[in-house]
C-alpha positions as CSV (number, residue, x, y, z in Angstrom):
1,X,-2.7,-0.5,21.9
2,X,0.9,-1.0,21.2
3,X,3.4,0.9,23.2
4,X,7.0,1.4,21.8
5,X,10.1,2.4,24.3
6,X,12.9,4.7,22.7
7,X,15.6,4.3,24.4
8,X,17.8,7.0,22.9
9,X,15.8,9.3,24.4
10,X,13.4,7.3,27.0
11,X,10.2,8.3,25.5
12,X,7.1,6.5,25.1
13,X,4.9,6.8,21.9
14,X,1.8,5.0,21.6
15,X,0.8,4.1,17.5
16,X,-2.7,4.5,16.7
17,X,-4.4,1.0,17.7
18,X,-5.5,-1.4,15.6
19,X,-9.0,-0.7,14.1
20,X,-8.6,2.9,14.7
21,X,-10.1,4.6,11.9
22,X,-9.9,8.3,10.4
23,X,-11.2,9.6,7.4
24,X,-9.1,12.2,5.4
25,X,-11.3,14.1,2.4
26,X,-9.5,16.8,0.1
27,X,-10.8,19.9,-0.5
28,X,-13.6,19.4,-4.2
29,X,-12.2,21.4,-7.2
30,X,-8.6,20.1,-7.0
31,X,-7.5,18.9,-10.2
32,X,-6.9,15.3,-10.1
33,X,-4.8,13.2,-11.7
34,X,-6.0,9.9,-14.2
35,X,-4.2,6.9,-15.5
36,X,-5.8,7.7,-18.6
37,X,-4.2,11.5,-18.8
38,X,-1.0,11.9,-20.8
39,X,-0.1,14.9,-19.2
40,X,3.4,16.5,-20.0
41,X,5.5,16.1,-16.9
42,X,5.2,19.4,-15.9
43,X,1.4,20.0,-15.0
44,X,1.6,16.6,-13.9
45,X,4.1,17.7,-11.5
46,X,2.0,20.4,-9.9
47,X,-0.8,18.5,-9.5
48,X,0.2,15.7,-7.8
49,X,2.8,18.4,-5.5
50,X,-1.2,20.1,-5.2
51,X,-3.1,16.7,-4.1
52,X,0.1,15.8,-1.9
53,X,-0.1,19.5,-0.1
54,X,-4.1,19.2,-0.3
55,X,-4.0,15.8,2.1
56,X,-1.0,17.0,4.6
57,X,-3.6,20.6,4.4
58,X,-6.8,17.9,5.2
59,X,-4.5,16.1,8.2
60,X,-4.1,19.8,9.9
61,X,-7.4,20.6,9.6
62,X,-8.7,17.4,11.4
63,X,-8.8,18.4,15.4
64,X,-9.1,14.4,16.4
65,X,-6.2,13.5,13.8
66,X,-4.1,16.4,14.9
67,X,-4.1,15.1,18.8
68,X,-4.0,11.3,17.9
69,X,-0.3,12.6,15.8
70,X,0.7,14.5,18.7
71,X,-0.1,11.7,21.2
72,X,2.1,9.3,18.8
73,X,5.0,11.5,18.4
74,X,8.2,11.5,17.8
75,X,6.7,8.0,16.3
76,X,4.1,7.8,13.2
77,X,0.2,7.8,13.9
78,X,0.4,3.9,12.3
79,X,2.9,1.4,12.1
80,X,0.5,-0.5,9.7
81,X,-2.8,0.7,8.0
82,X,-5.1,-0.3,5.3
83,X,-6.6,2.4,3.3
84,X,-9.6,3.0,1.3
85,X,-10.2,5.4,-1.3
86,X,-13.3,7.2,-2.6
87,X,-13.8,8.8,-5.2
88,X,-16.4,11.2,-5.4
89,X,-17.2,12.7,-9.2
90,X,-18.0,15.7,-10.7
91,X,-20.5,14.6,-12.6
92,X,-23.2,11.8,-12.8
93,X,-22.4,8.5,-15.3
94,X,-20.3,5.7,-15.5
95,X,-17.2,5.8,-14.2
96,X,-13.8,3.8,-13.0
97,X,-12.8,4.8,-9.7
98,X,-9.4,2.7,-10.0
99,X,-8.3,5.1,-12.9
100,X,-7.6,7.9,-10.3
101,X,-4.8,6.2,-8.7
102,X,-2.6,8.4,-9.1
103,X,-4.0,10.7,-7.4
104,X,-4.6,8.4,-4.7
105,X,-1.1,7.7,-4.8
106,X,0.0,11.7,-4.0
107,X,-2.7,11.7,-1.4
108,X,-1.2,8.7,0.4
109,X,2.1,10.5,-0.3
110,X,0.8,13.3,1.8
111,X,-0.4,11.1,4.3
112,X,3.2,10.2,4.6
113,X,4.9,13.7,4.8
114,X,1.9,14.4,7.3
115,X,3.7,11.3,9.7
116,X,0.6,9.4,9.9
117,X,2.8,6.7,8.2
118,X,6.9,6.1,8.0
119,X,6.2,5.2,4.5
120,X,3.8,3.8,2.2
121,X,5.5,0.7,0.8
122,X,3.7,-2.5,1.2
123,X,4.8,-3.7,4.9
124,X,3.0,-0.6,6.2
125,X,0.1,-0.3,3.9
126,X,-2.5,-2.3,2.4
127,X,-4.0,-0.7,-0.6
128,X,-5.2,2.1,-1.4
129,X,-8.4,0.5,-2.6
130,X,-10.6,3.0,-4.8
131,X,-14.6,3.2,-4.5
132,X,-16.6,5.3,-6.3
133,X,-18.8,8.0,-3.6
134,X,-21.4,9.5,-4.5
135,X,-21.5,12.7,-7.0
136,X,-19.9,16.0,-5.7
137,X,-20.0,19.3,-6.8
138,X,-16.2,19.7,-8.8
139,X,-15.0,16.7,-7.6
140,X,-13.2,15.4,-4.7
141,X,-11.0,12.6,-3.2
142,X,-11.5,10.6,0.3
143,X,-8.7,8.4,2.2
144,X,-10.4,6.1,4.8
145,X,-7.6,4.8,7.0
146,X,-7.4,2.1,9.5
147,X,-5.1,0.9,11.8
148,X,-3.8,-3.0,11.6
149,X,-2.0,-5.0,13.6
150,X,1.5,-6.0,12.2
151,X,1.3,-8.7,9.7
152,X,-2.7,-7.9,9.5
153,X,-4.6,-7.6,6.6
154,X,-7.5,-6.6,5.7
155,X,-9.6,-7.7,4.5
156,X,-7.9,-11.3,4.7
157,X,-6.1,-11.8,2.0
158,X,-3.9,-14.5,3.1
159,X,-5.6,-17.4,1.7
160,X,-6.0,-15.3,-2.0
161,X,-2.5,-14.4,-1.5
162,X,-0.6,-18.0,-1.1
């Protein structure tokens, strides 16, 4: 575990450690957002306002989240993370998990107004990579997130990468 001194104000926050894992689901029925959609900007608005508010909503909810935040504070809960999404479908049949992104992408957002993260640009997180789950009843989203250590990634993609 990493511990970071502020001097400013002499406090001590300890980050979530490496490997450290928590697992953030949103609440089935929530309408999602798809790549393939071509949703006027205003319903596509609210519902990626909704899945942001939905994730920051599944962060409170979560007792062991909730204490590892307020054991981190003022800092964020990760200084690095890689995150895994799942998508869980309405109904049975194929399907492409990576065309829900976007709402991946509000949900991280959320993670991110919930201070598990500073931000969600690539020096803090790798992914979010998107699984299909099993079938749910309406529909749902997961966010798997683990801790790294800085410059980490994972899986190692260093070698694909260069």
């Amino acid at each position: 575990m990493t511990t970071t001194q502020t001097p400013a104000a002499g406090l001590t926050t300890r980050p979530a450690a490496a490997g450290a894992t928590y697992t953030i689901t949103l609440k089935a029925g929530l309408e999602l957002l798809n790549s393939n959609q071509r949703l006027h900007h205003a319903p596509k608005g609210r519902r990626t306002r909704a899945i942001r508010e939905a994730a920051m909503v599944a962060v409170s909810e979560n007792e062991t989240l909730m204490a590892a935040l307020a054991a981190a504070k003022p800092g964020p809960l990760f200084q690095r993370a890689h995150i895994f999404g799942i998508y869980h479908p309405a109904t049975s049949g194929r399907c492409d998990p990576a065309n829900w992104y976007p709402s991946f992408k509000a949900a991280v957002d959320g993670l991110v107004d919930a201070g598990l993260l500073d931000d969600d640009d690539h020096t803090r997180v790798v992914g979010p990579d998107m699984r299909l789950g099993c079938k749910v009843k309406g529909g749902r989203i997961a966010l798997v997130v683990r801790g790294l250590e800085a410059g980490q990634d994972w899986p190692d993609f260093g070698a694909v990468a260069a």
